[in-house]
C-alpha positions in Angstrom: -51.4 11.3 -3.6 -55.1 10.2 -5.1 -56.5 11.0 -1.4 -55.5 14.5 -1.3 -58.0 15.2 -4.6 -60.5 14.0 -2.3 -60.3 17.0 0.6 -62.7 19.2 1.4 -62.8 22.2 -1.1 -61.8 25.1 1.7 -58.7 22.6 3.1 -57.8 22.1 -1.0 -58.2 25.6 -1.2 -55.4 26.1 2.2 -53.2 23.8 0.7 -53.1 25.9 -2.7 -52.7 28.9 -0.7 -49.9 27.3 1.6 -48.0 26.2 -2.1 -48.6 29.7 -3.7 -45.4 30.5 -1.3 -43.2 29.1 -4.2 -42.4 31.2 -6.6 -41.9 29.9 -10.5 -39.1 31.7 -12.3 -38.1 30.9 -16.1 -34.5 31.7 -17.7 -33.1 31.2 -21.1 -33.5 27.9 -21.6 -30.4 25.2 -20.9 -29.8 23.4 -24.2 -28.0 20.7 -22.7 -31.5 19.8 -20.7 -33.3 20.7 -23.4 -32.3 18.0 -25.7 -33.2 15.8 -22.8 -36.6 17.5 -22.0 -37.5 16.8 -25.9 -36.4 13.2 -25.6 -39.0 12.6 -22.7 -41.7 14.1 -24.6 -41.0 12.3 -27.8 -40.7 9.0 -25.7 -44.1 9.2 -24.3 -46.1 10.7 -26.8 -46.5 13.9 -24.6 -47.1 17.4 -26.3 -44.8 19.7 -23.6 -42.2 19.0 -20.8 -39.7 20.9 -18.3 -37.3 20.5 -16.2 -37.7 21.9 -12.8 -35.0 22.8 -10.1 -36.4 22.9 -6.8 -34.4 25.1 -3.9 -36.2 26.0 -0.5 -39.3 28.0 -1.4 -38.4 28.6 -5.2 -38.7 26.8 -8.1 -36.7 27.4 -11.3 -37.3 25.8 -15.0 -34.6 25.9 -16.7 -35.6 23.6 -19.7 -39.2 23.8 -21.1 -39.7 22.8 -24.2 -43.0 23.7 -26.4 -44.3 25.8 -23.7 -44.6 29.4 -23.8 -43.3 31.7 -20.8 -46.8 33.6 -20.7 -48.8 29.9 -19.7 -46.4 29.4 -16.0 -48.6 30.3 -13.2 -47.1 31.1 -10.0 -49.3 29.1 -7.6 -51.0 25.7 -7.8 -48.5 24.7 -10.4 -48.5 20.7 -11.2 -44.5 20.3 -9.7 -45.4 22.5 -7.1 -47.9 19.9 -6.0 -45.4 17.1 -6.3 -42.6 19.0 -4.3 -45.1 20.5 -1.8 -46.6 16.9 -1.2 -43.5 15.9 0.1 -43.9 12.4 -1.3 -41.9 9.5 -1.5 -42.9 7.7 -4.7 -40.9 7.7 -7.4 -43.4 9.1 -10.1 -46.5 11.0 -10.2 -50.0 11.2 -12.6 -52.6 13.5 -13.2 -54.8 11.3 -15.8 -57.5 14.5 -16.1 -57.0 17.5 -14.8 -60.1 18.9 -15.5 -61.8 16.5 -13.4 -58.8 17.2 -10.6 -59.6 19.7 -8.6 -56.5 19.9 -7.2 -55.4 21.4 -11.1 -58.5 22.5 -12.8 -58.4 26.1 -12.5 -54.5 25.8 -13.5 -54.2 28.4 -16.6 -52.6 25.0 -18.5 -55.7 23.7 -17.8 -58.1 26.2 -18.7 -56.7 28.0 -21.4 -56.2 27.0 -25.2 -54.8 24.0 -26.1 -56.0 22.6 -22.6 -53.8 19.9 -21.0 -55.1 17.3 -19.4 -53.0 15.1 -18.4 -49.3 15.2 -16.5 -46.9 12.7 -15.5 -43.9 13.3 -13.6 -40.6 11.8 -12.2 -39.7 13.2 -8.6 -35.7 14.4 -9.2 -33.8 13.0 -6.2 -29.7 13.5 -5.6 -27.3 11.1 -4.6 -27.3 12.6 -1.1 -31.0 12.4 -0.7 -31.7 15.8 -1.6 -35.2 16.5 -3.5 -33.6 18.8 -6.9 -36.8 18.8 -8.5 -38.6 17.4 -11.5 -39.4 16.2 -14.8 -42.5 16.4 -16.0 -44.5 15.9 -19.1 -47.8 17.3 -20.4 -50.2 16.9 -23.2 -53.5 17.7 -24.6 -56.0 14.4 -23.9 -56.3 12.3 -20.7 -54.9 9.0 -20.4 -52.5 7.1 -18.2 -48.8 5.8 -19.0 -47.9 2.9 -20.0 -45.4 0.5 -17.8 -43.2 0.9 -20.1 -43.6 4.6 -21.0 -43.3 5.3 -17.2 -40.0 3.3 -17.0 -38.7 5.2 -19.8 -39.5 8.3 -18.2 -37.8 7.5 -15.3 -34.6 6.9 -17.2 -34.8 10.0 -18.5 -35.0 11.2 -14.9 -32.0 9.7 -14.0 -29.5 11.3 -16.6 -31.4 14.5 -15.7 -30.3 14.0 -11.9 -26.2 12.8 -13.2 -26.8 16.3 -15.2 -28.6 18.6 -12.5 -25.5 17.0 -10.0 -22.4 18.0 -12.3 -24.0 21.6 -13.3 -26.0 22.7 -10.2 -24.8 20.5 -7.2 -21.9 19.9 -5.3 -20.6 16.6 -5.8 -19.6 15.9 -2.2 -22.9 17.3 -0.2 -25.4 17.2 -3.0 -26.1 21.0 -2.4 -26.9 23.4 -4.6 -23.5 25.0 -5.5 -22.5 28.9 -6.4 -24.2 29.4 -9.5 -27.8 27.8 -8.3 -27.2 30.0 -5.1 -26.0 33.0 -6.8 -29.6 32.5 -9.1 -31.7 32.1 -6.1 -30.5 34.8 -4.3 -30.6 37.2 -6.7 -34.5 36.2 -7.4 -35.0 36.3 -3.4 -33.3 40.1 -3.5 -35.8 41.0 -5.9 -39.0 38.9 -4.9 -38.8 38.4 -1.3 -42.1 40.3 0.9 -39.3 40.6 3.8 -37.4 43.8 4.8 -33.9 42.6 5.0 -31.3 40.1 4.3 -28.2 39.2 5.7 -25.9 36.9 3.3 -23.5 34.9 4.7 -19.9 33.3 3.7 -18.3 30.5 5.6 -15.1 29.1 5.4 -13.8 26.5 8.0 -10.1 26.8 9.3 -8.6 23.7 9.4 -10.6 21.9 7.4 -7.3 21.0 4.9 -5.5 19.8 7.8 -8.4 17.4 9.0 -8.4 15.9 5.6 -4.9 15.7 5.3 -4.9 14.1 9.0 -8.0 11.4 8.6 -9.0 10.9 4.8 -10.7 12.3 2.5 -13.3 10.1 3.0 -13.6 11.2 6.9 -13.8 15.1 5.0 -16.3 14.5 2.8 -18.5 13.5 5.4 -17.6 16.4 7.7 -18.7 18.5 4.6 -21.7 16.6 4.5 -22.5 17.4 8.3 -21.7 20.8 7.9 -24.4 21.0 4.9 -27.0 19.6 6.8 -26.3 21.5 9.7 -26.5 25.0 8.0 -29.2 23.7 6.0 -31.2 22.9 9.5 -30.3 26.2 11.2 -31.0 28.5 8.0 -34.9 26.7 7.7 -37.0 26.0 4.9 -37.4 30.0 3.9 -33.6 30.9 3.9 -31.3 29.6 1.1 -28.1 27.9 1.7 -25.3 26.7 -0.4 -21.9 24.6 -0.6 -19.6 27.3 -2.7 -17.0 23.9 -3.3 -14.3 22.9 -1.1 -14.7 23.8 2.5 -17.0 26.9 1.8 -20.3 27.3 2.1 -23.0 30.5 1.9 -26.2 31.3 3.4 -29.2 34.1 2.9 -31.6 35.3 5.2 -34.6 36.9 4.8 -36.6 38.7 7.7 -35.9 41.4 10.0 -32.6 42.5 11.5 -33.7 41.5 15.3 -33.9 37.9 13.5 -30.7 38.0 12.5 -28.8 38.7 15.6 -30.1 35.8 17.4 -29.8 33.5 14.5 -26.1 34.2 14.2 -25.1 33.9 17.7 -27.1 30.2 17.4 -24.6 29.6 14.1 -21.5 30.0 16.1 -22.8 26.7 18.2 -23.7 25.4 14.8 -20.4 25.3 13.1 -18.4 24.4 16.2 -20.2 21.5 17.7 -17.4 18.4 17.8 -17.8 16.0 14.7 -17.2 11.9 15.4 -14.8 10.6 13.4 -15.3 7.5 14.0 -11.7 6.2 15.6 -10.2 9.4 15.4 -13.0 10.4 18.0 -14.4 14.0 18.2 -13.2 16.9 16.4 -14.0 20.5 16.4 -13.5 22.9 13.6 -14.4 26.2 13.8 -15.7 29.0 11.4 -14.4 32.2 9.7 -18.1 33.9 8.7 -18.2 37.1 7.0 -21.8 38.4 6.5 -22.9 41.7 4.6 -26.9 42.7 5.5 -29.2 45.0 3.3 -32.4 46.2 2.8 -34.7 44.7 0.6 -36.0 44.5 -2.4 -32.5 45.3 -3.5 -32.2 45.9 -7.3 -28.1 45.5 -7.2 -26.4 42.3 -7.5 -26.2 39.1 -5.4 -22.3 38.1 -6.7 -21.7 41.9 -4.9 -22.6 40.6 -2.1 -21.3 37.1 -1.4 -18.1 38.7 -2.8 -18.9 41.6 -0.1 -19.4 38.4 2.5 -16.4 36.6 1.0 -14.2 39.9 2.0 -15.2 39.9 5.7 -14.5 36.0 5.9 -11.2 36.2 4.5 -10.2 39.6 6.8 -10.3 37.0 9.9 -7.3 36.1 10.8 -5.1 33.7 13.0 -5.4 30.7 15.2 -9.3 30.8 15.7 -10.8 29.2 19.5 -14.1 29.8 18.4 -16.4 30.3 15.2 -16.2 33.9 14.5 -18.7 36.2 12.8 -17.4 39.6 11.2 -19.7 41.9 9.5 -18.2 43.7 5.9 -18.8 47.2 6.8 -15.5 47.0 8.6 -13.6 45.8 5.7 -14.9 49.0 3.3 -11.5 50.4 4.6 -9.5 47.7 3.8 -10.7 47.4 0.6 -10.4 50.7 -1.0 -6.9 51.0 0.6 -6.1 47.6 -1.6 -7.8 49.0 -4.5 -5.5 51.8 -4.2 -2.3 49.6 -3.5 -2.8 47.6 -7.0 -3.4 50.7 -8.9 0.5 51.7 -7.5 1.2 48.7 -8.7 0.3 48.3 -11.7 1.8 52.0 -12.4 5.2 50.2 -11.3 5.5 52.3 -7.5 7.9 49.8 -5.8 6.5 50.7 -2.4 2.8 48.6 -3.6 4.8 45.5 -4.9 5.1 44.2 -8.5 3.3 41.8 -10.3 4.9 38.9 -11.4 4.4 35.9 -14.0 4.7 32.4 -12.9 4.7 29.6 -15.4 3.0 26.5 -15.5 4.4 23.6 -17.1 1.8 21.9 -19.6 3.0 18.1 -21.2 2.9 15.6 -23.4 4.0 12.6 -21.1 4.2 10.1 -23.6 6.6 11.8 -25.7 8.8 12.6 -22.5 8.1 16.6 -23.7 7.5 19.8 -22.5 4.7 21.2 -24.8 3.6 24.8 -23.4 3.6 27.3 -20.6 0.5 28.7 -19.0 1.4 32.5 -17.7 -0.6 33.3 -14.1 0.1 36.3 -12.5 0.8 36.6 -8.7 1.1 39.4 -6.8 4.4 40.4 -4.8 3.1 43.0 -2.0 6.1 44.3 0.4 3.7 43.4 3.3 1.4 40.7 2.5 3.7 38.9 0.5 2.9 36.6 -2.2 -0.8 37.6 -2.9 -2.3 35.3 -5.6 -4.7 36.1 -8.2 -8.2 35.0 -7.0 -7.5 38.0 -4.1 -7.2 40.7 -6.4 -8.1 39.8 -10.2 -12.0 40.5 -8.8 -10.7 44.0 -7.3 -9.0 44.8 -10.6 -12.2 43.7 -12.6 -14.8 46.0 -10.6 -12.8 48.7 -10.8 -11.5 48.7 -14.5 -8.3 48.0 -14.1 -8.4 44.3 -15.7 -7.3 45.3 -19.3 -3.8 47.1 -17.6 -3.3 43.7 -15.5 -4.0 41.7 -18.2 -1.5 43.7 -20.9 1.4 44.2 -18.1 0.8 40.5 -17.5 1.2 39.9 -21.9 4.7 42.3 -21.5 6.3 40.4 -19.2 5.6 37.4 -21.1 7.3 38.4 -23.9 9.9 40.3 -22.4 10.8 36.8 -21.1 10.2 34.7 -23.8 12.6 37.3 -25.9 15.3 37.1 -23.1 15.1 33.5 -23.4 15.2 33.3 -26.8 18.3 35.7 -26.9 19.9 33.0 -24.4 19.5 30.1 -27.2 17.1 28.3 -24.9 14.2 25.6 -26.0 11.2 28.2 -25.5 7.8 26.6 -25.8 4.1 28.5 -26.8 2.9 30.4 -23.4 -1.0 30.9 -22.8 -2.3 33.3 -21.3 -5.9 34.2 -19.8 -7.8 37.5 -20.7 -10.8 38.7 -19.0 -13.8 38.8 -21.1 -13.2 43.1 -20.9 -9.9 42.4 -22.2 -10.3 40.8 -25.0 -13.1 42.8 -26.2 -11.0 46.5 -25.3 -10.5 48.5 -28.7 -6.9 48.8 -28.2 -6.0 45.0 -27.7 -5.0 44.1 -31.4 -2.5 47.6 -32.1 -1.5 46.7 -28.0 -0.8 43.4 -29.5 0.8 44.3 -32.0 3.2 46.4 -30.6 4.1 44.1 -28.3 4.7 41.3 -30.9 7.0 43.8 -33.0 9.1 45.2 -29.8 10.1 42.0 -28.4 10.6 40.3 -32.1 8.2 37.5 -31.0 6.3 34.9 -33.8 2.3 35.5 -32.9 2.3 31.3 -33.3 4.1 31.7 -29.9 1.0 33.0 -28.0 -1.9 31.3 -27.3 -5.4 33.1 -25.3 -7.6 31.0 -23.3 -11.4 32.2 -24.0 -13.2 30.2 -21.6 -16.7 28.6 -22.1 -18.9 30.7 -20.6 -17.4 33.9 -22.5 -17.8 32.5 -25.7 -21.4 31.6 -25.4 -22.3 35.4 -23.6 -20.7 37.7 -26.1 -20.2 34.8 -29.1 -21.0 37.6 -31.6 -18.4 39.7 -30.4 -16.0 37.3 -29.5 -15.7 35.6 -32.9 -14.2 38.3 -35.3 -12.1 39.5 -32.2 -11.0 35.7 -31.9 -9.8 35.9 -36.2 -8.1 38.7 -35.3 -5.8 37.1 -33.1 -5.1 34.2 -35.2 -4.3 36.6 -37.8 -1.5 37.9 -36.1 -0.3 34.0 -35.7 -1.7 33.4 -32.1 -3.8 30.1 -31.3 -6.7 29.9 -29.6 -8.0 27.9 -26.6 -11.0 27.2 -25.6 -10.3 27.0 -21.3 -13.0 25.5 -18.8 -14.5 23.1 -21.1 -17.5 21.5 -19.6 -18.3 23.7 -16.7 -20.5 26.5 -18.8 -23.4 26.5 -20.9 -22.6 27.0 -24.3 -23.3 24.1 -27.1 -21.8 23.3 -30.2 -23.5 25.6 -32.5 -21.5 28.3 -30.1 -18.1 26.6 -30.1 -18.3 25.6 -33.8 -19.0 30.1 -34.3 -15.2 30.4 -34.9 -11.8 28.0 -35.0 -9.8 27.3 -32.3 -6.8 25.0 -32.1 -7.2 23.6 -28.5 -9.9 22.6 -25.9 -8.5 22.8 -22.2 -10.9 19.8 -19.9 -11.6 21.7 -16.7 -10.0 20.0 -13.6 -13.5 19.2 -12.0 -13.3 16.3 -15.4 -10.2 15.3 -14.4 -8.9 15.7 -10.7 -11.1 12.4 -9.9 -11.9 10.9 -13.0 -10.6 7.5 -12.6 -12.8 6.8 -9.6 -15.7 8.1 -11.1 -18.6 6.6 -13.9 -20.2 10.6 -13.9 -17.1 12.2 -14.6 -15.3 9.9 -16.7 -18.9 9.5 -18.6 -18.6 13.1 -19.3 -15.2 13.2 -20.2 -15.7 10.9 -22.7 -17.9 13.1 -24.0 -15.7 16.1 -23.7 -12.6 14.0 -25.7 -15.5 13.0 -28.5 -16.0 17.1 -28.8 -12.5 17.7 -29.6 -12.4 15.1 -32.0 -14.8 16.6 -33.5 -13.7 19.8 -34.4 -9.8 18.1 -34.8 -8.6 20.3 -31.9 -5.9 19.2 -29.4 -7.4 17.8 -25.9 -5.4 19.4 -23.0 -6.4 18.2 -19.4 -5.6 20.4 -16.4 -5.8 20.0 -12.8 -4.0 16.7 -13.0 -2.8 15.7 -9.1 -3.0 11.7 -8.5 -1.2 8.8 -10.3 -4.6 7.0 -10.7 -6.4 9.8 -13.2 -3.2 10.1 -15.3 -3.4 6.0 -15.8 -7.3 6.6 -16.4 -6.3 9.2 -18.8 -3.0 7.2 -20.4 -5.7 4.3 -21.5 -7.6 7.2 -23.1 -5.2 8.3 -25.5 -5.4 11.4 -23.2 -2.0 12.6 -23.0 -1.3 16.3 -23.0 -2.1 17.5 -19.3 -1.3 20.2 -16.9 -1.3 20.2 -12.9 0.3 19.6 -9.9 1.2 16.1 -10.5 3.8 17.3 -12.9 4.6 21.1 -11.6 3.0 24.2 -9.9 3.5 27.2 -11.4 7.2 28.3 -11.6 8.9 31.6 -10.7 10.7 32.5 -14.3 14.2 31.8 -13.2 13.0 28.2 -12.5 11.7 28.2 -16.3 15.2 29.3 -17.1 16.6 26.2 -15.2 14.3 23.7 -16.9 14.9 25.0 -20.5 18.5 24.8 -19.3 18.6 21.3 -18.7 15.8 20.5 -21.4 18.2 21.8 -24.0 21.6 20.1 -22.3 19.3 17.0 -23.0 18.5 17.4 -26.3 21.5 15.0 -27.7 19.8 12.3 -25.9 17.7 10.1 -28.2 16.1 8.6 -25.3 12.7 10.3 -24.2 12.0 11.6 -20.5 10.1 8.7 -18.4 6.9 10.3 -16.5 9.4 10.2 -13.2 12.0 12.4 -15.1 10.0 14.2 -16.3 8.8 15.0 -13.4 11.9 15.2 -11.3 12.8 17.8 -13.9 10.2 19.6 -13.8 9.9 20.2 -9.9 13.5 20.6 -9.0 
């Protein structure tokens, strides 16, 4: 790195131009990397310090602490340096960068209070992917101590366990949907190109290959299938891994582009992978792709969800990766826009949406604690249609708050049947959209409800996930004490996976924190997650609220958990969700059971509550 402040000034000044391709963008700040951005600083004696996430051309800060948006330049930025070098070694220093002339004419160099020096740790994934950077600044030139560099570097490394949870996939190290999702939406708005084409890939029988050879063999087909679509895409395209066996790309250029570079994807996706023993297998690829014009102002969730449409409209046995473009699937989707309209107006002929139950325990007590309420819906020709297919549909087109209250109806037209029949009922949760619990009528809709079917409120409890609470906290919080004045509890549901802090969560009481599965599906086999769970438990300590963990599937997490004092959970392990009448068969034999002093083992438990 010291040679390249040595070139000749017009190469320097190529190379500055070549980086000014990246593009610096700032958001609100993450608190969680804040507090981690401060302890660098403070550990080195620096005056400033940010954290930067690095994806294809861009690079995003979202921690910077003591630095004001107005000082970022856009080209020949320090950490674009250090990503654009390319370089190996594990830290980087700028001892002066006045006398640098790599940096001098930086606007943190030149302007008031006038940093000179820089230090910074390159940000490298468990997979080997570069994320980025942590870097620290301050006012006079001098050079890190051994030890102040090691500490730095430790910093780093809880940065990266941070960056890998929040913005990465576990399994392929790729950025994941929300660091796409960003990027894309700053490409729509930024790029110099004229259009873009965004893509959404889903790979059939990828369940049954993992079922067949391992999850470990999966993993690393996911892995292949990362780098491959990072390969094909190139360094000026963005691609993603959404979770699970879905991944998304974006390209920017001209249409002619496109056409060739999807016909090469087909190839891409269904070249044979070596499983080792197992030999070669080929999966192939169900892409939807939606192309516009650019700079588009509108949003890039539109369309991957546009994208997602056209992937999911392929069906049947594929022979060969398969490329579908949305425009077809306009149709299709305002014809099932009107179909859950009929159906939520109760027209037979468009199906009826039901509530299923999931079972929530206490397995050391031998108990059956609660009832989460999802909805399904029961189409005369598609069949059982479940919610991630149409909750989106009913949300973009203002139909959420009707799903949401027929949803709270049938709840407690069951719970009162139920009641009536002198069964054991149990609380039931339920999860409101964000529109939903913010609608003016909620509380008298409530209300009614409550009064109608004779039910307690203390038998209702609404989930208000994390990210919710920390984008409308002001207006969630006195909506939130109304509910618990009727009686209802409160949950706070995806715990971990959004961006909110405790000043945010601490805004208003709630009686239970629900540990996303991504904490738990997993736990006992890994340091990261169980480090963070940890965490998680000490957080609901805290604020004396009851710790339920869902997503619970394998005999190994609920030991981890059982050692924890973790014992309320809900998942698979135990039960799917149930079809009412299968509640009513439960309660049944919960309540013929009640004479026995003896409680349920975690076996009949569960053999109760799957029969």
């Amino acid at each position: 790195m010291e040679s390249s402040a040595l070139q000749e000034p017009a190469a320097e000044q190529r190379r500055l131009d070549e980086l000014s391709r990246y593009a610096i963008t700032l958001d609100e700040s993450d608190p969680k990397l804040d507090l981690i951005t401060t302890l660098a600083i403070k550990s080195v004696g620096a005056d400033i310090g940010g954290i930067s996430i690095v994806y294809q051309s861009q690079i995003w800060l979202p921690s910077r602490v003591g630095m004001e948006a107005r000082h970022v330049p856009r080209s020949g930025s320090f950490c674009t340096w250090v990503v654009g070098a390319a370089t190996e070694a594990d830290f980087f220093e700028v001892e002066d960068a006045t006398s640098d002339a790599r940096f001098r004419l930086n606007p943190l160099v030149t302007h008031a209070p006038y940093y000179r020096h820089y230090a910074a740790v390159p940000l490298l994934g468990a997979r080997g992917y570069l994320l980025g950077t942590l870097w620290v600044m301050g006012a006079r030139s001098r050079r890190l101590g051994l030890e102040q560099v090691m500490m730095l570097q430790g910093m780093a490394r809880l940065v990266v366990d941070t960056l890998e949870l929040r913005y990465c996939d576990e399994v392929t190290g790729m950025s994941n949907r929300h660091v796409f999702l960003h990027h894309l939406q700053l490409g729509l708005e930024q790029t110099a190109r004229s259009h873009v084409v965004v893509g959404f890939v889903d790979l059939a029988g990828f369940r049954r290959l993992n079922d067949v050879f391992g999850r470990a063999q999966g993993d690393l087909v996911l892995r292949e299938t990362g780098e491959r679509l990072a390969k094909w895409a190139g360094p000026e395209n963005l691609v993603g891994h959404l979770g699970g066996d879905q991944f998304a790309f974006a390209l920017f250029g001209d249409r002619d582009e496109h056409a060739a570079l999807l016909e090469q994807l087909k190839d891409v996706i269904s070249r044979p992978f070596a499983l080792g023993q197992g030999g070669a297998h080929v999966l192939h690829g169900r892409v939807g792709i939606e192309h516009h014009d650019t700079p588009y102002g509108g949003s890039a969730v539109a369309l991957l969800d546009a994208a997602d449409t056209a992937s999911s409209s392929i069906v049947g046995h594929l022979q060969r990766t398969t490329v579908k473009e949305y425009g077809a699937e306009l149709l299709t989707r305002s014809h099932m826009v009107f179909e859950l309209q009929g159906a939520l107006d109760g027209e037979a002929r468009h199906g009826v949406m039901v509530a299923h139950y999931q079972p929530q325990v206490d397995y050391t007590r031998g108990v059956l604690i609660g009832l989460e309420a999802l909805v399904r819906w029961q189409h005369p020709a598609r069949g059982m249609v479940f919610p991630n297919s149409f909750i989106p549909l009913a949300e973009s087109t203002d139909k959420i708050y009707q799903l949401d209250m027929l949803v709270l109806a049938q709840v407690c037209r069951d719970m009162r049947a139920w009641l009536d029949a002198g069964l054991p009922v149990v609380p039931i949760s339920l999860n409101f959209s964000r529109r939903s619990l913010l609608h003016p009528q909620v509380i008298p809709d409530l209300k009614l409800l409550l009064a109608r079917y004779d039910i307690p409120g203390e038998m209702l409890e609404f989930e208000v996930t994390e990210s919710q609470l920390l984008e409308t906290v002001e207006l969630v919080a006195p909506r939130v004490a109304e509910f618990r004045a009727l009686g209802a509890r409160i949950a706070v549901d995806d715990f971990g996976t959004g961006y909110s802090n405790l000043d945010a969560i601490s805004s208003f009481p709630f009686d239970r924190l629900k540990v996303d599965r991504q904490f738990v599906n997993g736990v006992a086999a890994s340091e990261k997650v169980a480090g963070l769970f940890h965490l998680i438990q000490g957080i609901a300590e805290l604020f004396k609220a009851e710790l339920l963990c869902e997503g619970l599937e394998e005999e190994a997490d609920l030991q981890w958990l059982a050692q924890r004092g973790a014992d309320r959970v809900q998942g698979w392990y135990f039960s799917a969700a149930r079809t009412p009448e299968a509640i009513v068969r439960i309660l049944t034999q919960l309540r013929d059971r009640a004479a026995h002093a003896e409680p349920l083992t975690v076996a009949q438990l569960r053999a109760l509550l799957q029969a």
